[in-house]
Backbone as XML, in Angstrom:
<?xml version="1.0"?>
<chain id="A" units="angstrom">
  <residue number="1" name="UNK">
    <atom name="N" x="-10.967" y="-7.076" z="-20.950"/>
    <atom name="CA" x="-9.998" y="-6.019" z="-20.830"/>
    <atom name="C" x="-9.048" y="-6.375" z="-19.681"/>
  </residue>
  <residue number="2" name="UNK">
    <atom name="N" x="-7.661" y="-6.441" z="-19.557"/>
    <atom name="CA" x="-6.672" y="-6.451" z="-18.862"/>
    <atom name="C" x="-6.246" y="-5.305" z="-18.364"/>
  </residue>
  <residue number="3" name="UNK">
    <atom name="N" x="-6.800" y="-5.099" z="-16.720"/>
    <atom name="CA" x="-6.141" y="-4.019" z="-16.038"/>
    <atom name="C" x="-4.962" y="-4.805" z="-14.904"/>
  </residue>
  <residue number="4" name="UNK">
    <atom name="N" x="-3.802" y="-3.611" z="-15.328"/>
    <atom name="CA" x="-2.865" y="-4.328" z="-14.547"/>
    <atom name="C" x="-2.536" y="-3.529" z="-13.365"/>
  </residue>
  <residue number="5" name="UNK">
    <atom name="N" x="-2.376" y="-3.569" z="-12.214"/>
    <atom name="CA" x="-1.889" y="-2.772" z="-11.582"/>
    <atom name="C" x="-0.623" y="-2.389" z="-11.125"/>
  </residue>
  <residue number="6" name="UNK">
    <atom name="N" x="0.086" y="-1.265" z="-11.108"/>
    <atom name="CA" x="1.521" y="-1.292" z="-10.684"/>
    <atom name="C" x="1.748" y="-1.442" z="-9.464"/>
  </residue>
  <residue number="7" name="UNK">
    <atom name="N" x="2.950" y="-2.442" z="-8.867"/>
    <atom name="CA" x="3.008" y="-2.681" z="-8.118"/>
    <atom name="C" x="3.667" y="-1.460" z="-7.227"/>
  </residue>
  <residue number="8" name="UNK">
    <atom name="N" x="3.336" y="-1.182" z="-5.718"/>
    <atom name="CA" x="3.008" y="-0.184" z="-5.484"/>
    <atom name="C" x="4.665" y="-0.259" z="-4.636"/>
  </residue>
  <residue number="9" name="UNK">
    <atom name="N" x="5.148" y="1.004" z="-5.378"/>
    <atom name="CA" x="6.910" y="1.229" z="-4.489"/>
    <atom name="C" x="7.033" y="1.342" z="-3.110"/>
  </residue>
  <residue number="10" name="UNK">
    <atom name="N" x="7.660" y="0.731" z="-2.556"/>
    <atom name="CA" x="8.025" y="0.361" z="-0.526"/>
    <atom name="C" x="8.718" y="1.975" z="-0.750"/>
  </residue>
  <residue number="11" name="UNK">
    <atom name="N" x="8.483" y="2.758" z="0.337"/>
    <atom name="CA" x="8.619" y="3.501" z="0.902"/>
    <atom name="C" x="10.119" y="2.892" z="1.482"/>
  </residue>
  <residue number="12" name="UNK">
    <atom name="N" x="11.206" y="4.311" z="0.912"/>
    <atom name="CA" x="12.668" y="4.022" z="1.452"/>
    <atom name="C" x="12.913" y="4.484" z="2.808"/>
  </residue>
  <residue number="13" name="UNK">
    <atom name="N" x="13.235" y="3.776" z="3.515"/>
    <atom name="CA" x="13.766" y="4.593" z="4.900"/>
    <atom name="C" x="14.885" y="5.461" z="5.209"/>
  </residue>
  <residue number="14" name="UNK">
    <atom name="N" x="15.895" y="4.934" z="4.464"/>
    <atom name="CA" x="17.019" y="5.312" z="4.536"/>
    <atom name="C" x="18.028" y="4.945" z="2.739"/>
  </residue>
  <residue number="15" name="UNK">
    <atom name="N" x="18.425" y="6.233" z="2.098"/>
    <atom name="CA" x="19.101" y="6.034" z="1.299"/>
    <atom name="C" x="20.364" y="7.213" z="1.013"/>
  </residue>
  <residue number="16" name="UNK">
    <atom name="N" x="21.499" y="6.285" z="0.465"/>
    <atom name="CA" x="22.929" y="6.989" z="0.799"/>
    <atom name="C" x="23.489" y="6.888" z="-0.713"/>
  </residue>
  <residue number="17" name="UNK">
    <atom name="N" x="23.743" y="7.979" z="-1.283"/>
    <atom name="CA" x="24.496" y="8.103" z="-2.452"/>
    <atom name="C" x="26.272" y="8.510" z="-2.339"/>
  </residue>
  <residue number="18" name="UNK">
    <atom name="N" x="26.859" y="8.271" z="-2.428"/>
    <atom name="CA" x="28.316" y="8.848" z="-2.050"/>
    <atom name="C" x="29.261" y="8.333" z="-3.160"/>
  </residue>
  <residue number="19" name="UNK">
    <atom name="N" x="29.630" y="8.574" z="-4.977"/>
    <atom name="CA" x="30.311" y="8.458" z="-5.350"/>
    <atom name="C" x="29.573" y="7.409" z="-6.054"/>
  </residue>
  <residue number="20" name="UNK">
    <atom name="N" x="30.182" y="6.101" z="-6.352"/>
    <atom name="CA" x="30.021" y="4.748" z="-6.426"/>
    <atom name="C" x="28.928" y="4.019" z="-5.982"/>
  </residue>
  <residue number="21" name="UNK">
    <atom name="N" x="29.217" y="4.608" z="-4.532"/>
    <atom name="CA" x="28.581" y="3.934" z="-3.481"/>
    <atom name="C" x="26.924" y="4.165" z="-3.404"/>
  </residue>
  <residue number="22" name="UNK">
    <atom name="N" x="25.995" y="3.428" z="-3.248"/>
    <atom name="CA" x="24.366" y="3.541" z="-3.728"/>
    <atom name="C" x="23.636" y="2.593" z="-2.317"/>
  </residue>
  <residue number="23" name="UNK">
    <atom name="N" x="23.679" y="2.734" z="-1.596"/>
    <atom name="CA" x="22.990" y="1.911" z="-0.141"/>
    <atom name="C" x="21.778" y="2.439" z="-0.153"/>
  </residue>
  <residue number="24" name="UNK">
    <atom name="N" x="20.716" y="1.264" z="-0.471"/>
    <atom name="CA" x="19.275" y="1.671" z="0.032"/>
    <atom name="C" x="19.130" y="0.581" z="1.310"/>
  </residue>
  <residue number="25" name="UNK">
    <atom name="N" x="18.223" y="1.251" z="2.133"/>
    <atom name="CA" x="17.443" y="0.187" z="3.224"/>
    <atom name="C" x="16.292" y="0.719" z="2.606"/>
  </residue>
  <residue number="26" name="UNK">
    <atom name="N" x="15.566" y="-0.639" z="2.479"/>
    <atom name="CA" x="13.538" y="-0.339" z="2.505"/>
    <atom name="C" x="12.976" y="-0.570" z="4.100"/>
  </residue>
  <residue number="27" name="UNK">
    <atom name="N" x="13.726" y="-1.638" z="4.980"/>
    <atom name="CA" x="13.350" y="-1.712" z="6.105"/>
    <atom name="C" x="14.422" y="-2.067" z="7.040"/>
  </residue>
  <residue number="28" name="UNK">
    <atom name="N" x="14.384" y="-1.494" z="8.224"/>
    <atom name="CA" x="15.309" y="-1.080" z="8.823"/>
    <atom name="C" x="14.875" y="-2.452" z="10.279"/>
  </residue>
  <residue number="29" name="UNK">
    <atom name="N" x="16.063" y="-3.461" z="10.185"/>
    <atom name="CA" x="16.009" y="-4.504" z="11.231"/>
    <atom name="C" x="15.831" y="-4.154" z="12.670"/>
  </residue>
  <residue number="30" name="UNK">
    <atom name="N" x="15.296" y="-4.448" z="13.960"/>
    <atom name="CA" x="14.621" y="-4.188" z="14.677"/>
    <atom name="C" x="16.223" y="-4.714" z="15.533"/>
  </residue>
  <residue number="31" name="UNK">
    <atom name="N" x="17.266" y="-5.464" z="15.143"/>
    <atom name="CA" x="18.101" y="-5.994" z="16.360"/>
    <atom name="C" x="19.240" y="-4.438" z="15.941"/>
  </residue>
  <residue number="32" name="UNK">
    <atom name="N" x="18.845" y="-4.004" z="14.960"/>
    <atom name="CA" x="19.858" y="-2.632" z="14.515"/>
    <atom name="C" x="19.664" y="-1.546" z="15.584"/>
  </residue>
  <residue number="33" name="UNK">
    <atom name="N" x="18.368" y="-1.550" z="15.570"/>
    <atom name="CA" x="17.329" y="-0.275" z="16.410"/>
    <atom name="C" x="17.553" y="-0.639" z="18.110"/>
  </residue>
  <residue number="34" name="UNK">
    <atom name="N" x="17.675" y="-1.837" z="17.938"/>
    <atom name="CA" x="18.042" y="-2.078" z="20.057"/>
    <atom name="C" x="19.707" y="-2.093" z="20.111"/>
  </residue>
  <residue number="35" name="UNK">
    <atom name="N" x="20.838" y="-2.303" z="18.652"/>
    <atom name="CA" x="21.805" y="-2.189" z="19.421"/>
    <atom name="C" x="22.162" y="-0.952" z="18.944"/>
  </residue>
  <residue number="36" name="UNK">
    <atom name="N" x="21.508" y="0.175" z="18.445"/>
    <atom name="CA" x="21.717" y="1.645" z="18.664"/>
    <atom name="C" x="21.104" y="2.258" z="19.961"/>
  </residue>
  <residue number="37" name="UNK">
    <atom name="N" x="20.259" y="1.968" z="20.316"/>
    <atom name="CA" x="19.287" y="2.426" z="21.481"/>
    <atom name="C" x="19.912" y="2.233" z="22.373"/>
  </residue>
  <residue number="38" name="UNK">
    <atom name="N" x="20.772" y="0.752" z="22.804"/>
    <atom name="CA" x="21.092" y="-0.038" z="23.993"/>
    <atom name="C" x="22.961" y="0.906" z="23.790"/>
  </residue>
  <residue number="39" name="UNK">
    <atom name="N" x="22.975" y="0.922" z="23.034"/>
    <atom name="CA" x="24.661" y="2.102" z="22.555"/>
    <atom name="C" x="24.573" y="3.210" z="22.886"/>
  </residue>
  <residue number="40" name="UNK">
    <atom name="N" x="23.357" y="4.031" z="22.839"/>
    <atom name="CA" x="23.224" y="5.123" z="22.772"/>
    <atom name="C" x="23.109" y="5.155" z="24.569"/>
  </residue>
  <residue number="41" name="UNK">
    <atom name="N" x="22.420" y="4.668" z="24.619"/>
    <atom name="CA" x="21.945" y="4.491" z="26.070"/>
    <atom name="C" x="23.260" y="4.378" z="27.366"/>
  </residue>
  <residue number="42" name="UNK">
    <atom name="N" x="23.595" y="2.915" z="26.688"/>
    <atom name="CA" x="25.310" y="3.295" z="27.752"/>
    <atom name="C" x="26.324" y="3.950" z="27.817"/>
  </residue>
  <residue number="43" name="UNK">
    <atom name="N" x="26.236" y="4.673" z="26.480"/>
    <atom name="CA" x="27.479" y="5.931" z="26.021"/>
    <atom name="C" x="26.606" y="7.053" z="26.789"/>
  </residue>
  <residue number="44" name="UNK">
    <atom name="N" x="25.314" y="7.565" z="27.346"/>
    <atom name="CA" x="24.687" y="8.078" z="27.957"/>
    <atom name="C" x="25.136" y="7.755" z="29.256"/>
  </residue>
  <residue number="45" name="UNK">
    <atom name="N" x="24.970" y="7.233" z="30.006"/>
    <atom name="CA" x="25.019" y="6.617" z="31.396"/>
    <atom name="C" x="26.773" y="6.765" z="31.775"/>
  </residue>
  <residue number="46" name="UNK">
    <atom name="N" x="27.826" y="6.241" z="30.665"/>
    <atom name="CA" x="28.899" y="6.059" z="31.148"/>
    <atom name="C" x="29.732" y="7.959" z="31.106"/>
  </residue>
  <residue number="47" name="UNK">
    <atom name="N" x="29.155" y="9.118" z="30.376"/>
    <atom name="CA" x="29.272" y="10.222" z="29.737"/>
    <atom name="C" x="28.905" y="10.678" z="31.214"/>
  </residue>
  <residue number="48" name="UNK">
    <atom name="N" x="27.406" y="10.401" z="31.868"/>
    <atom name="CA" x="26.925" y="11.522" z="32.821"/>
    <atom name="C" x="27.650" y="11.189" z="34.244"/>
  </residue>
  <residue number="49" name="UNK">
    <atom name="N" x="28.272" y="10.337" z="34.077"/>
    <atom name="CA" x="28.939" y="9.007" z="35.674"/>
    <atom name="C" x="30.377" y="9.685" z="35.752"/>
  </residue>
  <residue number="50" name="UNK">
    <atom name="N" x="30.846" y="10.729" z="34.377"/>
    <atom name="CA" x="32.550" y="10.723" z="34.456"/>
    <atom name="C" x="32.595" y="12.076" z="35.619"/>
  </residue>
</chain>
């Protein structure tokens, strides 16, 4: 007997429908996450300094 198993769907992180437009991420790059953090961070610092 042939049991097959389905291969099991990646969990989406992030998905954007807009028109046309269909953007999935399944995994979200780690140099994305430090240059939002490291952005977020100096738009922080340069915001509380004015």
């Amino acid at each position: 007997m042939d049991k097959r198993v389905e291969p099991s769907r990646t969990q989406l992180q992030f998905e954007l429908r807009c028109g046309g437009l269909h953007v999935i991420i399944h995994r979200v790059p780690v140099w994305l996450i430090t240059l939002v953090t490291t952005a977020t961070g100096t738009g922080a610092a340069w915001w509380t300094s004015r």
